[in-house]
N, C-alpha and C positions, 0 to 999 in steps of 0.2 A: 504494500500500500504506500510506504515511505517515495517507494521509486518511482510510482504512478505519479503522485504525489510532486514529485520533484520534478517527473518529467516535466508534468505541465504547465509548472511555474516557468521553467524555461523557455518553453516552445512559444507563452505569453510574453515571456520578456523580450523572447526572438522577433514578435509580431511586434509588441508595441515599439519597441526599435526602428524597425522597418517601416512603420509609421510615423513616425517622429521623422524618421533620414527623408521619405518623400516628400512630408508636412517639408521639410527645410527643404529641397528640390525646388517643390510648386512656389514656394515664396521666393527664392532665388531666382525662378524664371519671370515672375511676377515684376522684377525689378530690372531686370535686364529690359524686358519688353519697355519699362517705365523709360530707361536712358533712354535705347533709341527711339522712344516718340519723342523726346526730348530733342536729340542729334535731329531725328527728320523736321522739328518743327522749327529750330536753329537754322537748317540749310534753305528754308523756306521764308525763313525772313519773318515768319507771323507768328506777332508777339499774342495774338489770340487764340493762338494753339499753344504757345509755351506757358500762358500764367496757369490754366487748369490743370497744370502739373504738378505746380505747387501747393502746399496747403495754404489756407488763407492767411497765417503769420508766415509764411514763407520769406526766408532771408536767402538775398542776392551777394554774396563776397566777391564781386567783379576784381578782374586785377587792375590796378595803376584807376578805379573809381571809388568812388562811396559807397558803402553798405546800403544797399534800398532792401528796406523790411514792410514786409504787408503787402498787399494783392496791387494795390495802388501804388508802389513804389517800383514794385518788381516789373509792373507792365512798363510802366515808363521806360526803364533802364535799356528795355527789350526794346520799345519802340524807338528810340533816340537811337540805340546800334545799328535796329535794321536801317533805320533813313538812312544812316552813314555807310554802314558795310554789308556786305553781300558775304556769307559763307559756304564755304564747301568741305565740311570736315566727316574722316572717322572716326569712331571711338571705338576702343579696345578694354577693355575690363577686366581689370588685374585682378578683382576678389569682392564680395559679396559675402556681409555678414548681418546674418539676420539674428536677435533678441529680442523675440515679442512681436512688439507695437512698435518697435523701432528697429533701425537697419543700417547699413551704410555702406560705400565700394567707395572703392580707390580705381580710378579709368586713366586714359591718356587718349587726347583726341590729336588726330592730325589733318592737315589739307593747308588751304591759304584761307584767305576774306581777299575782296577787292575792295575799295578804299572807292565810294562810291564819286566823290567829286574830282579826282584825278583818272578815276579807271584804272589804278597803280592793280597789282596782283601784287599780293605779301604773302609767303609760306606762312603757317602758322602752327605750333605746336604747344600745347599744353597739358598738367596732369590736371587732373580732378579729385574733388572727394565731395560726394554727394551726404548728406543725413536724407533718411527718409523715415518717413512713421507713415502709419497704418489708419486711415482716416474713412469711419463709415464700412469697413471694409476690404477702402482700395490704398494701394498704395501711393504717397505724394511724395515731392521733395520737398524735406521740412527748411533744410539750409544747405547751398551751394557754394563751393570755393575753385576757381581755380587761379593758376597761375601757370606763367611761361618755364617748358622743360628747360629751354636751355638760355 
């Protein structure tokens, strides 16, 4: 009886295991899918596709600007880049870690922007790290930082 007993404690902890690693899967892919609507709505220049990304305290860490915090700050920031620049980046994603209601990856995008009033092309590269939390649901970007790799 001990043995039965023991088996099936095992065979539960084998399952709920298994569960748990996929639960962490589905969330991981949940985020991934979140960056690149991100990148896609980035290369599209529309900052009406980028602000429902974030959560509505959503914080902007732009490099070389100001911190724009809230739905109203972060849309602006996005609209005043797209008027100015045009981009064409990939991103790569170096790791996804999920805790809860809350998350986070470390990415590196690359491509140019064109520099909308000369038509100039500039390479562009930069790493990331996104926060994201789990809102209603779905998941959002709670707070964004990037800055230039090299």
């Amino acid at each position: 009886m001990k043995k039965l007993v023991a088996s099936l404690l095992i065979l539960l902890s084998v399952s709920l295991l298994g569960n748990v690693a996929q639960a962490q899967a589905s969330q991981k892919a949940a985020i991934e899918k979140l960056i690149f609507a991100y990148r896609d709505a980035l290369n599209a220049a529309d900052a009406n596709k980028v602000v429902p990304l974030y959560t509505s305290d959503g914080v902007l860490l732009a490099n070389a600007a100001p911190t724009a915090a809230g739905s109203d700050q972060v849309k602006g920031t996005y609209q005043y880049v797209f008027e100015n620049f045009k981009y064409t980046l990939e991103f790569s994603i170096a790791e996804i870690v999920v805790s809860g209601n809350y998350a986070f990856a470390r990415s590196t995008s690359k491509g140019s922007f064109v520099i909308k009033s000369s038509n100039q092309t500039v390479p562009d590269e930069n790493r990331e790290l996104f926060v994201f939390e789990k809102v209603k649901g779905e998941w959002k970007i709670a707070r964004y930082m990037y800055n230039k790799a090299k």
